[in-house]
C-alpha positions in Angstrom: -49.7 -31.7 -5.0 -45.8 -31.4 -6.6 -44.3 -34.4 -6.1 -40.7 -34.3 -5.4 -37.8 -36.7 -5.5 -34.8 -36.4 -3.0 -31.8 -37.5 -4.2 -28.9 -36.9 -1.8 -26.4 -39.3 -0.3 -26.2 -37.8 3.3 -28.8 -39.0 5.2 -29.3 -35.9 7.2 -29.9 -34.0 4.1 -32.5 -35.9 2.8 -34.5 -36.2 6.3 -34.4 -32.3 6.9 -35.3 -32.2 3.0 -38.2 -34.7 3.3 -39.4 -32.9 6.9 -39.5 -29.7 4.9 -41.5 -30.7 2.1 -43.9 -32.6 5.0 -44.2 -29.5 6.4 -45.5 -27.8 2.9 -49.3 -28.6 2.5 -48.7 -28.9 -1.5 -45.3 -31.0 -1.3 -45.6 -34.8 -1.1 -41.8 -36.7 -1.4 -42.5 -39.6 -3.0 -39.0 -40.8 -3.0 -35.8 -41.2 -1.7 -32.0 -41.8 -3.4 -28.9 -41.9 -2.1 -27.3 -42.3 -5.4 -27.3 -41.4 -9.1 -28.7 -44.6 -10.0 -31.3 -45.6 -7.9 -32.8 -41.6 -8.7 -33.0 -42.9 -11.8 -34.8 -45.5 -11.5 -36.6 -44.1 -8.8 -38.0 -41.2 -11.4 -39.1 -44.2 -13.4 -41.4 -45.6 -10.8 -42.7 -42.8 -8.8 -42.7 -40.1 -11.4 -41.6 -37.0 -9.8 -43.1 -33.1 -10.6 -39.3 -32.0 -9.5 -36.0 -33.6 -8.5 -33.8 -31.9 -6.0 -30.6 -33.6 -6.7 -27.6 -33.6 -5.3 -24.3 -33.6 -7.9 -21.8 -35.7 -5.6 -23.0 -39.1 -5.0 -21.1 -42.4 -5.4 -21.2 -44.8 -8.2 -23.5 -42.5 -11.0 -23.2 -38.7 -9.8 -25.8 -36.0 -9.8 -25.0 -34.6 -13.6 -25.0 -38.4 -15.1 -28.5 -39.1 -13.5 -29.6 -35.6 -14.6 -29.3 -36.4 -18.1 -30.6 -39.9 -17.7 -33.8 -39.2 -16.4 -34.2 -36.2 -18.4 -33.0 -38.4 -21.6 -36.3 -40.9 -20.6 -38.4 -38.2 -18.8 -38.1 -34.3 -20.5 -40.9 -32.8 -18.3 -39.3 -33.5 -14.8 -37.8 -30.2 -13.2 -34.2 -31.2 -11.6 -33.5 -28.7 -9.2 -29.3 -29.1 -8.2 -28.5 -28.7 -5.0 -25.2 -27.4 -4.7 -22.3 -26.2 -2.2 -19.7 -23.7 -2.8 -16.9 -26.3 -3.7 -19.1 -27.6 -6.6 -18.4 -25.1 -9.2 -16.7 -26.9 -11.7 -20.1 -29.1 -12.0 -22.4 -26.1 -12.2 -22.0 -26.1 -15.9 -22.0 -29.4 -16.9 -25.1 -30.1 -14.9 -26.7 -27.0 -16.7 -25.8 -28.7 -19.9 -27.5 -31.9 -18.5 -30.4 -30.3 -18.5 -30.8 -28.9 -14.5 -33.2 -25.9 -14.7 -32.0 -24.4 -11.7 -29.3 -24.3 -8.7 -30.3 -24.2 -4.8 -27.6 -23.9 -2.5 -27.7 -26.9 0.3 -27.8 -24.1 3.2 -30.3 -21.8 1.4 -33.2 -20.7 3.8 -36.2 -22.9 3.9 -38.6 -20.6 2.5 -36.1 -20.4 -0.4 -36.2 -23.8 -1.0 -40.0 -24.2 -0.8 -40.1 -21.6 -3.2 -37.5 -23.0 -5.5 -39.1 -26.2 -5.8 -42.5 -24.4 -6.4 -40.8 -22.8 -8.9 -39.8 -25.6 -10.7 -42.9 -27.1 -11.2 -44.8 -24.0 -12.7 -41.9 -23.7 -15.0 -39.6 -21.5 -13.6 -35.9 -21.9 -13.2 -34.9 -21.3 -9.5 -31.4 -19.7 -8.9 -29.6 -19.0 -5.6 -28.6 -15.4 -6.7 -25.2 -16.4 -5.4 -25.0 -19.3 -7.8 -26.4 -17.6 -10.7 -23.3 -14.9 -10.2 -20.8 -17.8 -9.7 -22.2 -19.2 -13.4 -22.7 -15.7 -14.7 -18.8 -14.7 -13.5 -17.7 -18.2 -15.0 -18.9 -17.5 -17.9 -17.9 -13.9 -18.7 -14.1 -14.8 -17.2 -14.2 -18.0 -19.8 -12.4 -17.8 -22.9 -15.1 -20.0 -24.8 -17.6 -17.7 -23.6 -18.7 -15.8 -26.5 -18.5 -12.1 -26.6 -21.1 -9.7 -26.9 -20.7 -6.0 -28.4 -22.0 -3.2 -25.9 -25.8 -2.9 -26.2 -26.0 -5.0 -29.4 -28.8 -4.6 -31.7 -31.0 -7.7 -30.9 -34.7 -5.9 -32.2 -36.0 -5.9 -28.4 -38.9 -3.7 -27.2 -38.0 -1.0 -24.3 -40.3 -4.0 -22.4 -37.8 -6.7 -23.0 -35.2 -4.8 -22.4 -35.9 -4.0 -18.7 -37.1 -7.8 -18.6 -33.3 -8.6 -19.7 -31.9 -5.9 -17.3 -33.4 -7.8 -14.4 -32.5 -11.5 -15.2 -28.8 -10.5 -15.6 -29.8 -9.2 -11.6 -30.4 -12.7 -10.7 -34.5 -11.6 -10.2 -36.5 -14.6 -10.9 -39.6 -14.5 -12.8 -41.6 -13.9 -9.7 -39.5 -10.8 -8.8 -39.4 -9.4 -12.3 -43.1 -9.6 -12.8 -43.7 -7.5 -9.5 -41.0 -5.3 -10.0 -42.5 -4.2 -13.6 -45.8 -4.8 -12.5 -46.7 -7.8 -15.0 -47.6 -10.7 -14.5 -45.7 -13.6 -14.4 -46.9 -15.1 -17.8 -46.0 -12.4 -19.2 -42.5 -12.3 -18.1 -41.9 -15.4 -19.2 -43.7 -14.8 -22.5 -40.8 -11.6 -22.7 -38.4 -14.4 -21.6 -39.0 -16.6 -24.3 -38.7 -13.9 -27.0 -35.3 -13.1 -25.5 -34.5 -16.3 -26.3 -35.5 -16.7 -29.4 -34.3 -12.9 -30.1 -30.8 -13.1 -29.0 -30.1 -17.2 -29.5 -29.7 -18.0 -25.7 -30.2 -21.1 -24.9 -30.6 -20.9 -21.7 -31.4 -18.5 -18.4 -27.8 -18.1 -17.3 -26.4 -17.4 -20.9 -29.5 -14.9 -21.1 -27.7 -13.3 -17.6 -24.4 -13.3 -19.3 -25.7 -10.9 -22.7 -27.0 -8.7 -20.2 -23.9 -8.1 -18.2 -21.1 -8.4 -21.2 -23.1 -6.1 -23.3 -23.6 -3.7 -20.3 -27.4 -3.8 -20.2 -27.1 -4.4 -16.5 -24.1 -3.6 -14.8 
């Protein structure tokens, strides 16, 4: 079972949240917040596979709790749920530490998913709210910029693997479209990485659009 944390300070997002997950026979919620601190906290007692956490809620907001519970906790998965007036927090919660970004009113197959996701590992991206980060960052002057097709030492293999996360394609979607499997993408993904000194998925999206790997 993944055990999942809501942390949302609408009630009516967190009871259609916790009916999903009720519906999903390898989901258990095993806790409820309606603010940044009690998610805390509530990480600490109930220890949660994956937080699906919301990034406005009084008193301590979603990115403060993010880093908090990561800061005590590294292995939980905090899935941000997000609307499309939050952009100014999409990157400070990515530098808290979120491994991926749902939107609120994403269908609910794509949130199972998301939060299954999570838990093996993966990092779960509403293709519209990995384009808002990706055209954030390519727009931002402290972006840094990459040379067209620069010389990183990748395989053909990585490459295409590249290609297809600056698409938005999660590692699910890669690994069928190349016909691997979905260690192995992520094995490619972490020798990307390493490779081209990405931190992180989105960043990994922005080389491959600013050197013109994807379009």
């Amino acid at each position: 079972m993944i055990r999942v944390l809501l942390a949302d300070d609408q009630h009516l997002v967190r009871a259609g949240l916790r009916m999903l997950c009720a519906a999903a026979p390898d989901l258990e919620v095993v806790g409820e917040a309606d603010n940044g601190a009690d998610a805390v906290r509530l990480a600490d007692q109930v220890l949660p596979d994956v937080i699906l956490m919301d990034l406005r809620m009084p008193g301590v907001d979603g990115i403060t709790a993010t880093a908090r519970v990561l800061a005590a906790r590294p292995a939980v998965r905090v899935v941000v749920l997000t609307t499309f007036d939050d952009d100014d927090h999409l990157y400070p919660a990515l530098a808290a530490g979120a491994c991926g970004f749902l939107v609120k009113d994403a269908a609910p197959e794509d949130l199972l998913d998301g939060v299954r996701r999570a838990a093996a590992g993966d990092s779960p991206f509403s293709p519209a709210v990995l384009r808002r980060l990706v055209a954030s960052a390519v727009h931002s002057r402290s972006a840094p910029a990459y040379p067209a097709r620069p010389d990183f030492g990748l395989t053909p293999r990585e490459t295409e693997v590249l290609a297809l996360v600056g698409e938005g394609l999660s590692n699910g979607e890669i690994a069928e479209r190349l016909h691997l499997g979905v260690t192995t993408v992520k094995t490619h993904i972490a020798s990307l990485m390493t490779k081209t000194g990405t931190p992180n998925r989105v960043r990994l999206a922005v080389l491959a659009v600013q050197s013109g790997v994807t379009a």
